[in-house]
KEMIDO-950466 format. One record per atom (N, C-alpha, C, O): residue number from 1; residue in one letter; atom name; x, y, z. Coordinates in steps of 0.02 Angstrom, whole numbers, always signed. Layout:
<nodes>
   seke   seba   marmi        u        v        w
    NUM      A      CA        X        Y        Z
...
</nodes>
This chain:
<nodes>
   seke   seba   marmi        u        v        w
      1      X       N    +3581    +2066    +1771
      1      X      CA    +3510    +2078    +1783
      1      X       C    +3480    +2115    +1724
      1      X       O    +3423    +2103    +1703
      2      X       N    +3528    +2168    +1693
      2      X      CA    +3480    +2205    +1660
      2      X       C    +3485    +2149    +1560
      2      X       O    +3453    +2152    +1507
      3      X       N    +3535    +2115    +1581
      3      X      CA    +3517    +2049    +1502
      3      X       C    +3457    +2028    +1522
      3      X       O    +3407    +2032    +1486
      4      X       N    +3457    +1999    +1590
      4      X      CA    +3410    +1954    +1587
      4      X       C    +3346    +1995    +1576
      4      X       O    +3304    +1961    +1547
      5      X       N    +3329    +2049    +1588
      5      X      CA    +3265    +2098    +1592
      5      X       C    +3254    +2099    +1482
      5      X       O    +3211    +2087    +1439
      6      X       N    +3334    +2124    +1488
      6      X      CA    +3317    +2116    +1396
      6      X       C    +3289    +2053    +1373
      6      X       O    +3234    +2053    +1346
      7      X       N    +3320    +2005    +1379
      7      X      CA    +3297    +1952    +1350
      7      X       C    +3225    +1931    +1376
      7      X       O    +3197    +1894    +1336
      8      X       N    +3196    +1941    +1420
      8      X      CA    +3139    +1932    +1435
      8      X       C    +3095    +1982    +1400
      8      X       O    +3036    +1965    +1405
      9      X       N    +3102    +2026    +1375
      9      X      CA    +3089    +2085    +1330
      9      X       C    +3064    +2081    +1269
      9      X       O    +3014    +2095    +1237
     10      X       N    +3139    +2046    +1263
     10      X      CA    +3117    +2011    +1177
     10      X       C    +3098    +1968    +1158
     10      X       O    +3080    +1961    +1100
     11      X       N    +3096    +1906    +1225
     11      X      CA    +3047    +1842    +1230
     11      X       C    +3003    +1882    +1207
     11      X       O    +2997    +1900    +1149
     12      X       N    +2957    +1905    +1270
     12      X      CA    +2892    +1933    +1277
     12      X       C    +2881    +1994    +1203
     12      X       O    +2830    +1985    +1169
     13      X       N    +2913    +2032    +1189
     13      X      CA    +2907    +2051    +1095
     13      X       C    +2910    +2012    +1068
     13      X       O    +2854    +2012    +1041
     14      X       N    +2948    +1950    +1041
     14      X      CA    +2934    +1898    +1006
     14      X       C    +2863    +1855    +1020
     14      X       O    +2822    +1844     +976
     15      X       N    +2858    +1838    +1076
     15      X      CA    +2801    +1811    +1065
     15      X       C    +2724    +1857    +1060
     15      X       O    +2670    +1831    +1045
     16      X       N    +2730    +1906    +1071
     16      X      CA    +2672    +1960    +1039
     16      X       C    +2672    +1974     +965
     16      X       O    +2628    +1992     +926
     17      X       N    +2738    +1958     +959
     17      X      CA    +2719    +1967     +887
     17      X       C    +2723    +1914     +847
     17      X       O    +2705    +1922     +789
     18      X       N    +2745    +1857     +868
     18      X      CA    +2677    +1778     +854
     18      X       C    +2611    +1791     +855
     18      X       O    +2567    +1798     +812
     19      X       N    +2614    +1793     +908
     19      X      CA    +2513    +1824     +918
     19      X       C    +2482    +1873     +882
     19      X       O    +2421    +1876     +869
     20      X       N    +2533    +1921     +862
     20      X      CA    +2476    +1960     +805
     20      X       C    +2482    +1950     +744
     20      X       O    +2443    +1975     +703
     21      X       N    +2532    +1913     +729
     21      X      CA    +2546    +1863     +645
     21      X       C    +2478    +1790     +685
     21      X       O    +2474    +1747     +641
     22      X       N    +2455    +1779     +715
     22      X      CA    +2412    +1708     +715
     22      X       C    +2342    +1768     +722
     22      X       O    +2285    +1764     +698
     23      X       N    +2376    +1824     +766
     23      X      CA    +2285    +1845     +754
     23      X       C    +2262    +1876     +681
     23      X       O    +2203    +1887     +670
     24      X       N    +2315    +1890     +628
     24      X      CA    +2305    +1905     +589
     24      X       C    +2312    +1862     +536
     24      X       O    +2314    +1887     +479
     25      X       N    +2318    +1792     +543
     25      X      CA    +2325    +1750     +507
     25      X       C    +2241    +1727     +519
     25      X       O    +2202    +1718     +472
     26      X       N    +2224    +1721     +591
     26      X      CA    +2145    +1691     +597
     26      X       C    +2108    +1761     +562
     26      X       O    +2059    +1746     +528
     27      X       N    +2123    +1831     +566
     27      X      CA    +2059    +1871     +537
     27      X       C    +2067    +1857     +477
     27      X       O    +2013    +1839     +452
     28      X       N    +2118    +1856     +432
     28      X      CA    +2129    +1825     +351
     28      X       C    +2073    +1771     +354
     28      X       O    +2020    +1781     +323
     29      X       N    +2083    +1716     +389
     29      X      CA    +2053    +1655     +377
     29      X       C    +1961    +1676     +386
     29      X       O    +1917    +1664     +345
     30      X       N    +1954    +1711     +457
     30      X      CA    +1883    +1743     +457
     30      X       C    +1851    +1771     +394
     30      X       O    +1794    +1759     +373
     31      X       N    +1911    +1820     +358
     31      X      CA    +1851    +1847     +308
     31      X       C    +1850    +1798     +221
     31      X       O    +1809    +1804     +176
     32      X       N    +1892    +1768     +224
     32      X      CA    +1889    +1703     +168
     32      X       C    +1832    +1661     +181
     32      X       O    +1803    +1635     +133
     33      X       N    +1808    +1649     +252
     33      X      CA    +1769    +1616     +272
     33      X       C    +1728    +1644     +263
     33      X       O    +1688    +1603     +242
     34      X       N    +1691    +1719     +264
     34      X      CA    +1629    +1763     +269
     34      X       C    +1610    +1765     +195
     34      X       O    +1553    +1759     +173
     35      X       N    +1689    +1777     +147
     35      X      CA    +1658    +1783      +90
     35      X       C    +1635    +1721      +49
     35      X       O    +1594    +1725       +3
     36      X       N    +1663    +1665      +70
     36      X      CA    +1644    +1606      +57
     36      X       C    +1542    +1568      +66
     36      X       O    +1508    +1533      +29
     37      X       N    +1531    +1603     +137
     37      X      CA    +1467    +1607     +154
     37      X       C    +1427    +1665      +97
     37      X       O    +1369    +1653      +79
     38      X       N    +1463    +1725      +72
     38      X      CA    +1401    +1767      +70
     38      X       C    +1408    +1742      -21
     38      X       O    +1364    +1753      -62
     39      X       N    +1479    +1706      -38
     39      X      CA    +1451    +1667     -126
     39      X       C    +1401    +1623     -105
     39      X       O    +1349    +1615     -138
     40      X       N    +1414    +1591      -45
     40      X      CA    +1343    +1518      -51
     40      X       C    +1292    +1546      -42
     40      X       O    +1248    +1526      -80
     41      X       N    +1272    +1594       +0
     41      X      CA    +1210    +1621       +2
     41      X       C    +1192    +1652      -69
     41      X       O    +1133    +1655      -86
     42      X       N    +1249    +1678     -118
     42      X      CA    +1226    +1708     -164
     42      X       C    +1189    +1643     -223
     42      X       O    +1137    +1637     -256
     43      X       N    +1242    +1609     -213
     43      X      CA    +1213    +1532     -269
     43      X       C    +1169    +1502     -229
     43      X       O    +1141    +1456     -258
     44      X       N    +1154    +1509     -177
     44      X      CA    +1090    +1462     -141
     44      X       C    +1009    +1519     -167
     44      X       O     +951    +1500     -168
     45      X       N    +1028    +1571     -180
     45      X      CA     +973    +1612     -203
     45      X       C     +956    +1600     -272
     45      X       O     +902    +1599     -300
     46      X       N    +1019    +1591     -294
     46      X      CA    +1012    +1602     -378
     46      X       C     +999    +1516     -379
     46      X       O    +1007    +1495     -436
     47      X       N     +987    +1483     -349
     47      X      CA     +962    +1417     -346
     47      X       C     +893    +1414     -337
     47      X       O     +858    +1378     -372
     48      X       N     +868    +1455     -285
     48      X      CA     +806    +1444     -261
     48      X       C     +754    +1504     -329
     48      X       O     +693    +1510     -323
     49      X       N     +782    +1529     -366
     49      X      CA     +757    +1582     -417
     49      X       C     +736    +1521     -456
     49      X       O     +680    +1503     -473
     50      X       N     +790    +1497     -467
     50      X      CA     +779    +1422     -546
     50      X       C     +750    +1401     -518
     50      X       O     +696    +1422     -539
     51      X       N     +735    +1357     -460
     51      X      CA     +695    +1327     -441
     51      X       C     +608    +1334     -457
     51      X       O     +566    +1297     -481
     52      X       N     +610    +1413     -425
     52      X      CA     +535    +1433     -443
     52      X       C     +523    +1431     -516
     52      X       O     +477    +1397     -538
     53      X       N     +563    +1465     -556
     53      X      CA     +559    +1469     -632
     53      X       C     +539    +1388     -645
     53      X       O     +492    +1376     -683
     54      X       N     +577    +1331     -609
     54      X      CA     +566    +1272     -638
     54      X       C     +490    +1257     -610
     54      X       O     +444    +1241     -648
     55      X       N     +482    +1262     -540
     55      X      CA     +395    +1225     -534
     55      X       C     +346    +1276     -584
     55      X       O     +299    +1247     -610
     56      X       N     +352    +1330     -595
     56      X      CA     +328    +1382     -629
     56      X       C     +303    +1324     -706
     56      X       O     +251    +1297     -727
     57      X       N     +363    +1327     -722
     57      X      CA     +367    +1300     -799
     57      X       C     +341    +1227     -787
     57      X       O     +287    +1219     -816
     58      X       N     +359    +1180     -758
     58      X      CA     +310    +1116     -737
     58      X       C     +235    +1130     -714
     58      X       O     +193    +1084     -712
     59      X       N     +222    +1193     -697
     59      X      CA     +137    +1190     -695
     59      X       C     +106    +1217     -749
     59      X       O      +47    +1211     -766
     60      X       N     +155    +1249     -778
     60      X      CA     +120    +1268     -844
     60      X       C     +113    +1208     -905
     60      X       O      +74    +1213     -952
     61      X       N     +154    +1155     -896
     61      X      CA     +163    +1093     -926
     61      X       C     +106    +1042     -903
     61      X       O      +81     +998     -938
     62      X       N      +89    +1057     -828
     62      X      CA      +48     +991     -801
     62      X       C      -31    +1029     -837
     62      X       O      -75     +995     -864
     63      X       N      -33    +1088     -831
     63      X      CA      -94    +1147     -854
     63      X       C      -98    +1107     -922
     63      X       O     -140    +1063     -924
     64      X       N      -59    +1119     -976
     64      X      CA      -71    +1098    -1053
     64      X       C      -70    +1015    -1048
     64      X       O      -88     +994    -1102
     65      X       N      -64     +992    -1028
     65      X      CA      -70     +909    -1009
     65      X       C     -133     +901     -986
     65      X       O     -164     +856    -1014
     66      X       N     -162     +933     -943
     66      X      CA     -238     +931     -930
     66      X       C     -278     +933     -980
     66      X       O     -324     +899    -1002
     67      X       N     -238    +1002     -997
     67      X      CA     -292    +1011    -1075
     67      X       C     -289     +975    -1151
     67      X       O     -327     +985    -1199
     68      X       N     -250     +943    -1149
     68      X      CA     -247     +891    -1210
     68      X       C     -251     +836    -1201
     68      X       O     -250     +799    -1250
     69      X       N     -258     +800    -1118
     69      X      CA     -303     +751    -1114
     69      X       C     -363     +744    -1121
     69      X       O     -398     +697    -1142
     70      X       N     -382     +825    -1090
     70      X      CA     -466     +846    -1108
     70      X       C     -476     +844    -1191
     70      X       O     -525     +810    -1210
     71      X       N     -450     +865    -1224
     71      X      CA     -437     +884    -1290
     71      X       C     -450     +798    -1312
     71      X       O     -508     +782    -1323
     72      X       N     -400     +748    -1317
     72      X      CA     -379     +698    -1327
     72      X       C     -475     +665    -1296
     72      X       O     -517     +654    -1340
     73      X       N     -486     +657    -1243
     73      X      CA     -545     +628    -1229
     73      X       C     -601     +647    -1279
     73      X       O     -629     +606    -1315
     74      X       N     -616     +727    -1275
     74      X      CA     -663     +736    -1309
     74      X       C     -666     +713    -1389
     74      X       O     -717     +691    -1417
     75      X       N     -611     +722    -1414
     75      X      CA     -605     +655    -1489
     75      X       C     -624     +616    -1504
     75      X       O     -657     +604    -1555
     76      X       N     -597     +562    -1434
     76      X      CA     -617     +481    -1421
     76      X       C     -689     +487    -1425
     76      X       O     -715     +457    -1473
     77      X       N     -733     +523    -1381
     77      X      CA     -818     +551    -1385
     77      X       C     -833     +544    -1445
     77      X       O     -874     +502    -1466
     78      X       N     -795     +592    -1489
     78      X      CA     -808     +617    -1555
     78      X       C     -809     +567    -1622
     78      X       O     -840     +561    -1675
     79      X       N     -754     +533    -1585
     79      X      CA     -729     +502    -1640
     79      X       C     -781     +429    -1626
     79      X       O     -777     +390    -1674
     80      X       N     -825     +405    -1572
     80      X      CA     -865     +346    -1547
     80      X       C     -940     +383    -1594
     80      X       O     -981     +354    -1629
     81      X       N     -934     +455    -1577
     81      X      CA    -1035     +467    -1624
     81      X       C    -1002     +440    -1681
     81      X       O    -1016     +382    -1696
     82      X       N     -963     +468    -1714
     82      X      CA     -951     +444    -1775
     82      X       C     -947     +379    -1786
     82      X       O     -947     +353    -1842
     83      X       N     -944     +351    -1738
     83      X      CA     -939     +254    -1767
     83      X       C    -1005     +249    -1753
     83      X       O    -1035     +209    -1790
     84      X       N    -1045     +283    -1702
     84      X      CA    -1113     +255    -1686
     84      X       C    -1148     +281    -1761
     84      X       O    -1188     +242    -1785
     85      X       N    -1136     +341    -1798
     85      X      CA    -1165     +337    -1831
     85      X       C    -1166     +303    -1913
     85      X       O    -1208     +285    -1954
     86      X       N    -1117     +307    -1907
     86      X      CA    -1074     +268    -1983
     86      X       C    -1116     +184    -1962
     86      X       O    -1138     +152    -2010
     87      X       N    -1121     +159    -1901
     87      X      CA    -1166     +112    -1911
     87      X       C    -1212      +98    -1901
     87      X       O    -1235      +41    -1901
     88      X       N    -1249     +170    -1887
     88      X      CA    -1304     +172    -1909
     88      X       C    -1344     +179    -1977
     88      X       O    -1403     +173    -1990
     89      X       N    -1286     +195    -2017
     89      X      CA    -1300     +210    -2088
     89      X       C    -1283     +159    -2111
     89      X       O    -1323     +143    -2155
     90      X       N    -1235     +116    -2102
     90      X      CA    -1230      +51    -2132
     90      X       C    -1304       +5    -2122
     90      X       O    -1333      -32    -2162
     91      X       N    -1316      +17    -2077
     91      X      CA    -1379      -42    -2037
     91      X       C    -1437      -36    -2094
     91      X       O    -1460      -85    -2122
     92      X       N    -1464      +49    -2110
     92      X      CA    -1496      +72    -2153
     92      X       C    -1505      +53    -2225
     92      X       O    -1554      +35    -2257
     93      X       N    -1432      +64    -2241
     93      X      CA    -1402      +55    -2303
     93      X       C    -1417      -19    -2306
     93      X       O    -1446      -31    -2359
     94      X       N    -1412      -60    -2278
     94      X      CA    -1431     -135    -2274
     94      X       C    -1486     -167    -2267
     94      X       O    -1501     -224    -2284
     95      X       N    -1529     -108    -2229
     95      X      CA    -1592     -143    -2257
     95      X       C    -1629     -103    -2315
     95      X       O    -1663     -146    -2344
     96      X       N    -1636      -57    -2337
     96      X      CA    -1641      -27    -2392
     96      X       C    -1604      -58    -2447
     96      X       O    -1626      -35    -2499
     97      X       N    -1563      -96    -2458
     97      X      CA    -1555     -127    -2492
     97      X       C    -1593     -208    -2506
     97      X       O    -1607     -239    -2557
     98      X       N    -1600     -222    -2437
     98      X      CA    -1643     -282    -2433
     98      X       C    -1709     -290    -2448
     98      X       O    -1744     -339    -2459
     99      X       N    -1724     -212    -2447
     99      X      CA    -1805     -190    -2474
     99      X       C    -1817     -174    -2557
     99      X       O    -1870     -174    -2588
    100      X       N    -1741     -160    -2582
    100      X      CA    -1742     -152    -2661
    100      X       C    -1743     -215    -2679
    100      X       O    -1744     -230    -2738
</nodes>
């Protein structure tokens, strides 16, 4: 009686101390897992930083694109008086000559 009490003893110690090698095998695994979450949260921030930096820098790009289309148009304007007038001076020049 009193083997059998031992060996049931050391069953029951052996298998507790399975259980606290698996419970301490799952808290290992818990905090690999926590620190694993708090790098992604750290690169999901340092993602969403570039991010802003990037629409940041694309509106400052779409901003100067506005303005050198404006830029670019007002030329085309510029650059049309100047033909209106260059033939207007030709037109002149042509009949003033037709009058000499």
């Amino acid at each position: 009686e009193a083997t059998k009490v031992a060996d049931e003893g050391a069953q029951e110690g052996a298998q507790d101390g399975a259980q606290a090698a698996e419970i301490e095998a799952q808290s290992r695994r818990i905090s690999e897992l926590e620190e694993a979450v708090r790098k992604g949260n750290v690169a999901l921030e340092e993602s969403n930083v570039a991010m802003s930096e990037l629409r940041s820098k694309l509106g400052e790009s779409e901003r100067k694109l506005g303005e050198s289309e404006r830029t670019l148009e007002d030329l085309r304007v510029e650059v049309g008086e100047w033909k209106a007038k260059a033939e207007k001076a030709s037109v002149q020049l042509r009949e003033s000559e037709e009058t000499v």
